[in-house]
N, C-alpha and C positions, 0 to 999 in steps of 0.2 A: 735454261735447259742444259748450257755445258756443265754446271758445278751437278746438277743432279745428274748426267751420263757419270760424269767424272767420278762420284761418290759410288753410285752405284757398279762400275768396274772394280773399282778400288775393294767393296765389295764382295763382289766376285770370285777375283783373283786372288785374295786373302785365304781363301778356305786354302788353295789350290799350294799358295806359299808359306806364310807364317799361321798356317794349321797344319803343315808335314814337317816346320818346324819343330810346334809344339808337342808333336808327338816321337820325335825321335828325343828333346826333351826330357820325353816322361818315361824312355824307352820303352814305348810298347811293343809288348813282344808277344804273338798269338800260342806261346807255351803255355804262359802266364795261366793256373787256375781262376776261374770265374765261381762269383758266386752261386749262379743259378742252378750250377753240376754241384758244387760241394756244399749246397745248404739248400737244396730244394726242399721248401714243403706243400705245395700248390696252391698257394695262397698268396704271397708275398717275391716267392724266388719260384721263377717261371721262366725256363726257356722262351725266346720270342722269337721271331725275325728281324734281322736286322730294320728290313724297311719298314714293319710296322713301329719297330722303337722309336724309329726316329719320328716319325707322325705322333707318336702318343706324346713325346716328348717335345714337339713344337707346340702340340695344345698344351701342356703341361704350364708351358714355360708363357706364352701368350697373351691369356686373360685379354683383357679390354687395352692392356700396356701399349703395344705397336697401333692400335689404334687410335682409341683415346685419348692417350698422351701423345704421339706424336701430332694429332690436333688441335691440344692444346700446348705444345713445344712450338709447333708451328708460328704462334702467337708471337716470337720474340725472332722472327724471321729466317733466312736465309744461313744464320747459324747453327740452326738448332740440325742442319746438314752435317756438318760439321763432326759436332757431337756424337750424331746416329753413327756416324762413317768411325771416327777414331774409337769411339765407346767401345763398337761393337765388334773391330779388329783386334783393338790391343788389350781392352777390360773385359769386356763382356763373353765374346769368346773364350779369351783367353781361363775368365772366371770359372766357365761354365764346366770346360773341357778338364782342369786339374779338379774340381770338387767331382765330378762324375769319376777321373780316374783312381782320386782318393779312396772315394767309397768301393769298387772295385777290387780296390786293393788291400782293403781293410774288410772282407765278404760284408758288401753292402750297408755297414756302417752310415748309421746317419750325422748330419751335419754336428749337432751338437759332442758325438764320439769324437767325429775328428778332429774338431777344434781340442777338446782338452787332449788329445797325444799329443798335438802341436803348441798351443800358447797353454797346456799346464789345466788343472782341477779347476781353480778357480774360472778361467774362462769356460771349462765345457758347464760347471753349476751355472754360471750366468746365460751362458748359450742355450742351455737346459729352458728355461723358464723364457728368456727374450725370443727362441724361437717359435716356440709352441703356440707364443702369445700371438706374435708376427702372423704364424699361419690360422689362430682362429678369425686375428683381423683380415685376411686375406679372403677366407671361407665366406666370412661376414660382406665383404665387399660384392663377392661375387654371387653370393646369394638375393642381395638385394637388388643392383645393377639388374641381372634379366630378368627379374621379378617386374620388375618396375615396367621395362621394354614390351616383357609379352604383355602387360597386363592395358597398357597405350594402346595393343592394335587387339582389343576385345571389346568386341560394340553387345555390353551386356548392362543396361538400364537399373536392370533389379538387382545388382549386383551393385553399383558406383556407391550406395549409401557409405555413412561412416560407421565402423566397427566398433575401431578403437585407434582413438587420436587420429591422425593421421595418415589410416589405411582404412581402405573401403574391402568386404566383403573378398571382393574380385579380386587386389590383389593377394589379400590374408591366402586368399584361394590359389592364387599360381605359388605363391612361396609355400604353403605347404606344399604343391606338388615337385617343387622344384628338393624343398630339404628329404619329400622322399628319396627321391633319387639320390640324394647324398648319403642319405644313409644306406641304399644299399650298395652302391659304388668305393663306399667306404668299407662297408662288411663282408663282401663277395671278393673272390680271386680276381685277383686282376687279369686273368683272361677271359672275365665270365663279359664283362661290361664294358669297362675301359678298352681291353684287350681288341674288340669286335667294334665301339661305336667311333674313338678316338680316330681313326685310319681314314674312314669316311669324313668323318670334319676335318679334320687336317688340310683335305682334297679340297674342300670346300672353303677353306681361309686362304691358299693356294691360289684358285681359283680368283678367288675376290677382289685378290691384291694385283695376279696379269688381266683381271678387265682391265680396273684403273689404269692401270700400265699400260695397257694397249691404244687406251682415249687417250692420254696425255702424249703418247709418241704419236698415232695421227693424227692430231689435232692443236700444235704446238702456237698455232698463232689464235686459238680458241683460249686455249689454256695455257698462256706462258709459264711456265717455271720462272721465278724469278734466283737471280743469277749474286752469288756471294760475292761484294766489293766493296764488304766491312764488315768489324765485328757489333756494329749498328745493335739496341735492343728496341725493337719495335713494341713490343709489351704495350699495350694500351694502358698501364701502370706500371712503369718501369720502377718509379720511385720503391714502389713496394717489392716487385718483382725482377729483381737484377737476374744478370745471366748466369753469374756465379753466387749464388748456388743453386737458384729458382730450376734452372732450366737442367740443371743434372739430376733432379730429385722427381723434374718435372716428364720427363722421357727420361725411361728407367729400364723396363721391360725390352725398348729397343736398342739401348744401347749395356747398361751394366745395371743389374738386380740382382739384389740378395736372394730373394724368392728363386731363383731358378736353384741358389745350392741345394736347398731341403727337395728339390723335385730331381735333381741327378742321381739321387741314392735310389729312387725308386727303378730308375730305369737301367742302371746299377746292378741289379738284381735278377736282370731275364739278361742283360748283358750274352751272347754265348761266346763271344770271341773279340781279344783286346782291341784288334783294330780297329773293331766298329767304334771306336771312342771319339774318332779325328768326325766321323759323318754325324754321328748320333748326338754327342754334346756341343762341340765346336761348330759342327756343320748344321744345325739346330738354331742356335744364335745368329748366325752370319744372317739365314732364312727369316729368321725376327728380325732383323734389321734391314734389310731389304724390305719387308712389308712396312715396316715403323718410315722410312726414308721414302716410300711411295705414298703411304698416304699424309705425310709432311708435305711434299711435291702439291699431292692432289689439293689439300686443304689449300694454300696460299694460293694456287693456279685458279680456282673455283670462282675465291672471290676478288680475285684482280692481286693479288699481293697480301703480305703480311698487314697492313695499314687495314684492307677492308675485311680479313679472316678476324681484327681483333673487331671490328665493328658488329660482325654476324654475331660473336661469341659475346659482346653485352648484349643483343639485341634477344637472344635468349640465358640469358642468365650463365652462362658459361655450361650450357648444357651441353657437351661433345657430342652426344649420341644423336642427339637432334640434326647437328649439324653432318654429320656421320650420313643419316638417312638423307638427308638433301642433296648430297655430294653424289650417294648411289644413283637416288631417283632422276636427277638432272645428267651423269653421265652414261646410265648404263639402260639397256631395254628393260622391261618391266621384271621378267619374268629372272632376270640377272640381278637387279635393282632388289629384289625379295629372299634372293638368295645370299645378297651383303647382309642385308636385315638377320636371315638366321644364320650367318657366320660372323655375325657379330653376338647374337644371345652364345654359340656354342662356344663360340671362346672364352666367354663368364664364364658359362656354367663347367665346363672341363677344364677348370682353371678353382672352379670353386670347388669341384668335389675332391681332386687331388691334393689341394690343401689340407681337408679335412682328412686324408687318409694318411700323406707326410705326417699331422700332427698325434695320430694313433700311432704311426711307426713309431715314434721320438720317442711318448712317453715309453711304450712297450719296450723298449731300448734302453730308460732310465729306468725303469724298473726291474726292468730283467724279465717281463714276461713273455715268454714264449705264444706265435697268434694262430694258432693251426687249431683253437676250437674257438667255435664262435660267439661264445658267452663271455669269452674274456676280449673278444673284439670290441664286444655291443659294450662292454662294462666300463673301458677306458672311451668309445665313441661318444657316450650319451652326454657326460659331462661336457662332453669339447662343442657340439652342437647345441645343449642349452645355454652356452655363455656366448655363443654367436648370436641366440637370439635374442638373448638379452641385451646386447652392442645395436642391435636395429631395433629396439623399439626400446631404446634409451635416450641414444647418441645421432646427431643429426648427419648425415652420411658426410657433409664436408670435412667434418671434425675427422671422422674417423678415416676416411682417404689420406689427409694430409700426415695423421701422424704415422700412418701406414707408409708411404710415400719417402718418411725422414728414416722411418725405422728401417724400413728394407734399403736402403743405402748405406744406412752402419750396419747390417748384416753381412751386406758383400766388403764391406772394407774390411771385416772380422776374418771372412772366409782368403780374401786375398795377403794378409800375413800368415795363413796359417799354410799358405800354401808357400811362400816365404820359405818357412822355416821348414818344410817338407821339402822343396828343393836345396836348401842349405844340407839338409843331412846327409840326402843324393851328393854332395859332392858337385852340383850341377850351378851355375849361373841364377841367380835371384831376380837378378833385373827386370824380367818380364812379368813378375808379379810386385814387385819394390814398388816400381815407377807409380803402375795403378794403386797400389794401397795409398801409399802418400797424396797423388790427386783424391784418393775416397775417403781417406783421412780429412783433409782439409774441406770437401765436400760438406762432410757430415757435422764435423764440428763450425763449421761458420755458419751452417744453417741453423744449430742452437741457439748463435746469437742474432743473426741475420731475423728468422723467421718472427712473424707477427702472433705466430701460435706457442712460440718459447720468450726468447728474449726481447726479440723487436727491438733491437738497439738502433735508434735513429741517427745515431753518430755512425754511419759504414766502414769510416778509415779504423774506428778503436775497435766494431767487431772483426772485422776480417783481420787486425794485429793480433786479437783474443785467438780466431780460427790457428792463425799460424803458431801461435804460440803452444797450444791445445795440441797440433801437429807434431811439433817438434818434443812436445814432451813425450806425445806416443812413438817417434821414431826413436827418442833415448831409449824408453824401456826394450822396444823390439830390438835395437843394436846389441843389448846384453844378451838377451832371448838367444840371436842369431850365430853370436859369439860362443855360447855355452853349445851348439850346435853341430858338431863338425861330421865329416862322413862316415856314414853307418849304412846299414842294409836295411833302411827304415824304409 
């Protein structure tokens, strides 16, 4: 219980100190033009409220990540504390809060724009294409994930037959109710949908996360936290699954994800006044990690420790959600316990439709097409949705998690040089985006050789010398980058 009080302070106190850093940092200054006044068109740039921003942008950024993965994080023990705690202070905040103030400051510029002002043409045409893909895989993930969940608690007989391969009727039936909603969440103004449903579920992921929290702090010799006093990998398959880089790639969402960059330009855009950036992006993250480092707690507490959470997780296939549901139903009253259940579908699905709507922005961005009629909305949406559906009923969802999982890891390491060399221009300290690139650099590329889905190198000492190597060659080109760089009013 102390390492998880201790984390969770740590926590805390973060937003309160090195997030008022981070923003004198970035100097924000509430003069500063917002996009939302100087490029309103009711659709995309919409004044908001500040506290609704910040709810739309905790579902935004959430998805199944602080849950699912930090359940399955959970697995390599008492560390993966650790991770949530420094991730989410020094990267993941840190990530969240510059790519939100970039776009800001660029009138809501999406991720793929700001990369090429900063690492050059060539990276924004790669970022161009590796993004869009990132978010149709993301869209794809969270379309199938609550698909799957509602279609578990529908007691419908005539329904369960097989359709096609692998889906019965029932669920064909919730996934197309679900890709409706994507598509209009994706085509309508963002205050028609998002603007009005997101605030409510927000409250409701909120919510889910201080039950848990309230059982585990009454109930401490029910449910011990077990207590960090090594960097131990408990992994039920360590051989396969080491800590570096398994468990960075593995809890992602709660600590440092790529995926939140492309979801800050959205919110970006109703933005009305600078300040809100320290609450709304930074203070966004810190709230994801606090939920990712509670239900890390809860998992290990549940089943006696790390040793019996990896034994539940073979005993259903590594299904998190399963075990998700058990952890509800065993610690919370029924009518709470059901309310986990659909603050777990809502974070998919307000995770999946956003996806889908970042990915309309980007191209609309790369092409130059202006979105204020809704024929050229639906024209760039349709393609992006039928290549999602063709990801779930091609690709077996492992496959596509995992490489989603490598991918959004080299996206925030993409995004944390770019912010590098946006503070290099400022004239300002690098440091606080250097340090995380380098760990996300090395992250990303040892996992190439590391992983059993790229290279699988069974020699560990030659891939992780291949990772550092891979490292250092991308620190030489950024060194040049950083140098040709000097201060400007950029």
């Amino acid at each position: 219980m102390i390492t998880f009080l201790v984390c969770l302070s740590l926590l805390v106190g973060a937003y309160f100190t090195y997030g008022r850093y981070l923003a004198r940092l970035a100097g924000i200054d509430r003069a500063n033009p917002v996009p939302s006044a100087t490029r309103f068109d009711g659709v995309d740039y919409v004044p908001l409220p500040g506290w609704k921003i910040f709810l739309i942008q905790l579902l935004n950024i959430a998805g199944l990540g602080p849950i699912f993965g930090a359940v399955l994080g959970a697995a390599y023990g008492p560390v993966a504390f650790v991770w949530i705690t420094l991730g989410g202070i020094l990267m993941g905040g840190m990530h969240d809060f510059f790519s939100g103030v970039l776009s800001l400051r660029h009138g809501g510029e999406s991720l793929p724009g700001l990369t090429g002002r900063y690492l050059g043409d060539g990276a924004r045409r790669a970022m161009s294409l590796f993004t869009v893909a990132l978010l149709v895989l993301v869209g794809t993930v969270f379309l199938s994930q609550p698909a799957e969940m509602i279609a578990a608690r529908i007691d419908a007989p005539a329904l369960a037959g097989a359709a096609f391969g692998n889906f019965s009727w029932l669920l064909l039936g919730v996934l197309g109710a679900i890709l409706l909603y994507y598509v209009l969440a994706t085509l309508l103004p963002i205050d028609r949908i998002i603007g009005r449903l997101y605030p409510v579920f927000g409250v409701v992921l909120l919510v889910m996360a201080l039950g848990i929290l309230t059982v585990l702090l009454l109930h401490p010799a029910r449910y011990a936290i077990p207590e960090l006093t090594s960097l131990h990998n408990f992994h039920g398959d360590a051989a396969r699954f080491p800590i570096m880089p398994t468990l960075f790639t593995t809890i992602a969402c709660g600590a440092i994800s790529g995926f939140h960059a492309t979801q800050s330009p959205l919110m970006a855009r109703c933005i009305t006044d600078e300040r809100q950036c320290r609450p709304i992006f930074y203070g966004a993250m810190i709230a994801e990690s606090i939920i990712a480092l509670i239900w890390a707690a809860a998992a290990m507490a549940f089943w006696g420790g790390a040793t019996g959470l990896n034994e539940a997780l073979a005993g259903v296939g590594g299904a998190a959600g399963v075990l998700v549901d058990r952890i509800a139903q065993g610690t919370l009253p029924g009518w709470l316990a059901t309310l986990v259940v659909v603050g777990v579908i809502a974070c998919a699905v307000t995770s999946g439709d956003t996806a889908f709507r970042s990915a309309r922005l980007m191209v609309a961005d790369i092409a130059g097409l202006e979105q204020r009629g809704l024929g050229r909305r639906l024209a760039i949406s349709l393609p992006l949705f039928a290549a999602g559906l063709v990801l779930i009923f091609c690709l077996p969802f492992g496959a596509i998690w995992n490489y989603f999982a490598w991918a959004n890891q080299a996206l925030a390491t993409v995004t944390l040089w770019a912010v590098a060399v946006w503070l290099r221009r400022r004239g300002r300290t690098i440091l606080p985006a250097l340090l995380p690139a380098l760990v996300m650099t090395y992250v990303s590329t040892s996992y190439i050789f590391v992983s059993p889905l790229m290279c699988g190198m069974r020699n560990r000492v030659a891939a992780y010398a291949l990772g550092a190597a891979a490292t250092c060659a991308v620190l030489a080109l950024m060194a040049k980058k950083l140098r040709k760089n000097g201060k400007t009013d950029a």
